[in-house]
C-alpha positions, 0 to 999 in steps of 0.5 A: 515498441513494447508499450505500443503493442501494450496499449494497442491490443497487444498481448501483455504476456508477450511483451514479459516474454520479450522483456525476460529475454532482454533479461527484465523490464526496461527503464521505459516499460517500467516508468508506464507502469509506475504511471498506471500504477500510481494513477490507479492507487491515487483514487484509492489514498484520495478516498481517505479512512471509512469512518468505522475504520477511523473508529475502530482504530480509535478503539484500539488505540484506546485500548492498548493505553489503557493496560499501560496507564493501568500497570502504571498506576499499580507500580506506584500504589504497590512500591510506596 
């Protein structure tokens, strides 16, 4: 099986090899892999937003209200 060979040392460019001859990933290789996959990333969302970026995003949300608001307020000093 692919994923033995995968898991026990095997050469994981040699099981591409086998699956590009198959014609692609089989549904069995592909689900391992969306496993793997998922348990790598899960660390990474459950780490949530540094701080600083939760800041600067506030920064820039800020910002881009700002002109809005602005340009806004000119329409109505201006028209009237």
């Amino acid at each position: 099986m692919k994923i033995q060979k995968l898991n026990s040392g095997g050469s994981g460019e040699q099981v591409m090899k086998e699956a590009k001859k198959q014609g692609g990933l089989n549904a069995e290789i592909q689900s391992r892999i969306g496993h793997q996959l998922r348990a790598m990333y899960d660390d990474v969302v459950r780490q949530g937003v540094p701080d600083r970026f939760v800041e600067l995003i506030r920064k820039l949300d800020e910002a881009e209200a700002s002109p809005q608001l602005r340009n806004a307020g000119d329409k109505n000093d201006g028209g009237e």
